[in-house]
C-alpha positions in Angstrom: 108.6 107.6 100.7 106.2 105.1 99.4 103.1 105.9 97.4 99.6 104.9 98.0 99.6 102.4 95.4 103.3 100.9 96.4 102.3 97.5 98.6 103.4 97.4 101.8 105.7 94.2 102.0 106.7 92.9 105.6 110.7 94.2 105.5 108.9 98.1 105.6 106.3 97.2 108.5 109.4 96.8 110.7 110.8 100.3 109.9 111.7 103.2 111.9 109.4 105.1 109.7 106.6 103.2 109.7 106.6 102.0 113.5 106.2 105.9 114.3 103.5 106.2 111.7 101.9 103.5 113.3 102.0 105.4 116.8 101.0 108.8 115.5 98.0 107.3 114.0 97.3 106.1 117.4 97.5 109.5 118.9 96.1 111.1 115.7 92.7 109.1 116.2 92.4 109.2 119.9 92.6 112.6 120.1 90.3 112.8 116.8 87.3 111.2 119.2 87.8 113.0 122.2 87.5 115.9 120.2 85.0 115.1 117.9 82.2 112.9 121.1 83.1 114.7 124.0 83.6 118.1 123.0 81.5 118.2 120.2 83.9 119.6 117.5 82.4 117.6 114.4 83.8 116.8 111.2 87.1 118.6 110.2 87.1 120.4 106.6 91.1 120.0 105.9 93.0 117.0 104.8 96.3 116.8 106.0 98.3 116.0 109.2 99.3 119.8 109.3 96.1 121.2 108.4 94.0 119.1 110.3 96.1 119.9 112.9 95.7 123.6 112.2 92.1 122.9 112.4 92.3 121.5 115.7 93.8 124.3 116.9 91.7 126.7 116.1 88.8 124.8 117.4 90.6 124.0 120.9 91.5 128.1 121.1 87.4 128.8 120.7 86.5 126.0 122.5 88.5 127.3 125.1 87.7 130.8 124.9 84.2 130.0 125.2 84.4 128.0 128.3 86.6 130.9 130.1 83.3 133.5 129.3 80.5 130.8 130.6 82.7 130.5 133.9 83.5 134.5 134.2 79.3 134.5 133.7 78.9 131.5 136.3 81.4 134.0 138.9 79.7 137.4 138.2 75.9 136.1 138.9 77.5 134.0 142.1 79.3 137.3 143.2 75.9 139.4 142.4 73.8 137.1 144.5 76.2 136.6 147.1 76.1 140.6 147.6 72.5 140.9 147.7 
């Protein structure tokens, strides 16, 4: 595994290794701005690719949880004004 500081030389940008970097980058920041524009989850307070992803978690459980309670609300005043 290279180090921050190693230089990345052309005969490594061509590797299996860092070709799938390269692609979960890709993933890593498109997700990262859905999240963070369109669902308004902010900044993230880990560092890490597994804590980070921890972190999205969490927020995509609550984010989710939230939205199921605003549509059960939504149902319950549609129901009580459809009843009276």
């Amino acid at each position: 595994m290279m180090r921050m500081a190693d230089k990345l030389t052309i005969d490594d940008w061509d590797t299996t290794n860092y070709i799938n970097a390269r692609n979960d980058r890709s993933t890593v920041i498109s997700s990262m701005f859905t999240l963070k524009f369109r669902h308004n989850f902010g900044k993230l307070r880990r560092r890490g690719f597994e804590e980070v992803h921890a972190e999205q978690m969490e927020k995509v459980i609550a984010h989710n949880f939230i939205h199921m309670i605003r549509k059960e609300e939504t149902a319950k005043k549609l129901f009580n004004f459809c009843v009276h």
